[in-house]
C-alpha positions, 0 to 999 in steps of 0.5 A: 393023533386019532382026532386028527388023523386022515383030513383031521390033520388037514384040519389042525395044520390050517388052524394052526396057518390061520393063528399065525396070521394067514387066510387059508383055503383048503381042498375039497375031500378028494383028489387034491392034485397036491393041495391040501391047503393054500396060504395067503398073508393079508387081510383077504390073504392075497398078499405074500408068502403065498403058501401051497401045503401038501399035509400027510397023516401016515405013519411011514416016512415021505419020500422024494416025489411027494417032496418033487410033487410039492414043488410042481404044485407050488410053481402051477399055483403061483405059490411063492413057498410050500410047506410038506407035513409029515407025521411019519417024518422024512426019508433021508433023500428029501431031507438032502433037499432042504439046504437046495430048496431052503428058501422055498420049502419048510419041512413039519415032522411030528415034533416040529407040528406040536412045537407050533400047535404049542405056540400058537395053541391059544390062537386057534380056533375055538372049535380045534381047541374043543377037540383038542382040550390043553392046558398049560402048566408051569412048574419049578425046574430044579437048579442043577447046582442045588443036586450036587450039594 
């Protein structure tokens, strides 16, 4: 976390969009005015989902008008979707959003933003990777019948 901290975390959650397939543009250092990141599919990323990503690094849980902020802002870009990242996770009134915005908004906590950088980590860029240096390894899981024997 602290290589990705602030706008680092900005940083990893379009590399991980650009290793699922999207072109991305992201916001200059500053006032966002709720855009972090925006998302496109396609070669020249016009086509759909269009994506608006609003991405907090703090510690603290988010609360409902930063999830009410992603929606306006999906709505004054044309956005057809929104994503809202949260390392410090969710407060229980946005998470009571997600059955009513379902096809319109996903949610990334801590866990669900490894579970992609895992995914996808061979994808990213060459420059992420150097930063964030993994390797993956296998290893045999003991059979839970062979324990009782």
């Amino acid at each position: 976390m602290r290589r990705f901290k602030g706008h680092g975390l900005e940083r990893l959650v379009g590399a991980i969009l650009r290793a699922q397939g999207y072109v991305t543009y992201h916001s200059p250092t500053g006032s966002d005015r709720g855009v972090d990141i925006l998302a496109g599919s396609g070669q020249l990323g016009f086509g759909s989902p269009k994506i608006c990503v609003q991405v907090k690094s703090e510690q603290t849980p988010v609360d409902n008008p930063t999830f009410s902020q992603l929606l306006s802002t999906m709505q004054s870009t044309g956005a057809d979707q929104g994503l809202l990242v949260a390392w410090g996770g969710f407060k229980s009134s946005v998470e009571r959003e997600v059955p009513r915005n379902f096809f319109k908004v996903r949610l990334w906590d801590q866990k669900t933003l490894l579970d992609q950088l895992f995914q996808h980590y061979e994808r990213l860029d060459e420059e992420i990777r150097a930063e964030l240096p993994l390797k993956r390894i296998w290893t045999v899981v003991p059979d839970e019948t062979d324990e009782s024997e």
